[in-house]
Every structure is written in structure tokens, then in C-alpha cells.
C-alpha positions, 0 to 999 in steps of 0.5 A, a space after each residue: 476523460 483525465 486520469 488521475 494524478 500519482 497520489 501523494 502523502 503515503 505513510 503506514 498508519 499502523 501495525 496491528 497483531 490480532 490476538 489470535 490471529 496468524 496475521 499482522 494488518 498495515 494499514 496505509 494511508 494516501 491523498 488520491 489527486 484527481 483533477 477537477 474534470 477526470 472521473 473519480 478514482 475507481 480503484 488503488 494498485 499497492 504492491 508490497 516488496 522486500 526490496 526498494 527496487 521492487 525486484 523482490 517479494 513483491 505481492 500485488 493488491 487492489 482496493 476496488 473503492 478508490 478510497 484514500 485508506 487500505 489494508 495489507 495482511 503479512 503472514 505472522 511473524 514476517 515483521 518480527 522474524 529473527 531477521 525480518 526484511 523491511 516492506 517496501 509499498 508503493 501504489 497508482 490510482 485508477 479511473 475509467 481514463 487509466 491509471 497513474 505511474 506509482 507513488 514514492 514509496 513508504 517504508 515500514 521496518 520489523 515491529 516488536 512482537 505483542 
């Protein structure tokens, strides 16, 4: 078996505040690389921090379809406290052969409250 290649293109897509919700959801986007004789990715790692180095803050999540779109929820408020922290995403791609070392980062700052 191939592992997959470090994904590539991550970008935040959208911050959304659900009315009458305590959430706010990012969603991320990404292109998983999987050369043409490695197994399908089975499932993406994206952690989340306050900080580029990854030291701090840092929350671990897994989306079990190997799809190229996710979804991180952050507590109400964390993106627009009076000084909110920036969020720092980075992800790795798994198949049955292992798993990628992590992607460049996306950034994404404190949002306005609606």
C-alpha cells in the first residue's frame, strides 16, 4: 500500500453563528492527494490552536469519510470575545497505508458578532 500525500489548498470556507445556538461552525476546505495506486483516504486528523506553534489551545478532531470539506464548532463567543485569539488549523490524511505529515496551516481571525 501508498499513504496518501500532505493535502493541499486549506482555507476556512465560512463562519457561521446559528441563531440560537452557543456555537459558531467553520467550515474548511482541502484537496486530499492520493496517488493513483494508494487506497482512498479513509479519514482526515484536523487539529485546531491559538497558536502557529501548535503549543496551545490545540483540540483534535477526526472526519471518518476522507471527504475534501469539514466542520469545526468553537464555543459562542471564542471568535468574537473582547480579545478573541486567532485559530490556527492544520490536517493529515489517512489511509489503510498510514498517514500524511500535516498540512500548511489556515488562519482564520476573531469574526463580528451577528
Amino acid at each position: 500500500f501508498v499513504a496518501p500525500t500532505v493535502p493541499t489548498g486549506l482555507n476556512v470556507v465560512s463562519v457561521v453563528r446559528p441563531a440560537g445556538t452557543n456555537n459558531d461552525v467553520i467550515t474548511l476546505n482541502w484537496t486530499n492527494n492520493v496517488p493513483a495506486n494508494a487506497p482512498a483516504v479513509s479519514s482526515t486528523r484536523i487539529q485546531r490552536a491559538t497558536n502557529a506553534a501548535f503549543t496551545t489551545g490545540v483540540v483534535n478532531s477526526t472526519i471518518n469519510n476522507g471527504g475534501q470539506t469539514g466542520t469545526v464548532t468553537v464555543g459562542r463567543g471564542a471568535l468574537a470575545a473582547p480579545n478573541p485569539p486567532a485559530y490556527y488549523f492544520r490536517l493529515r490524511s489517512v489511509n489503510a497505508a498510514g498517514q500524511t505529515t500535516f498540512s500548511p496551516i489556515a488562519t482564520i481571525g476573531p469574526v463580528a458578532t451577528q
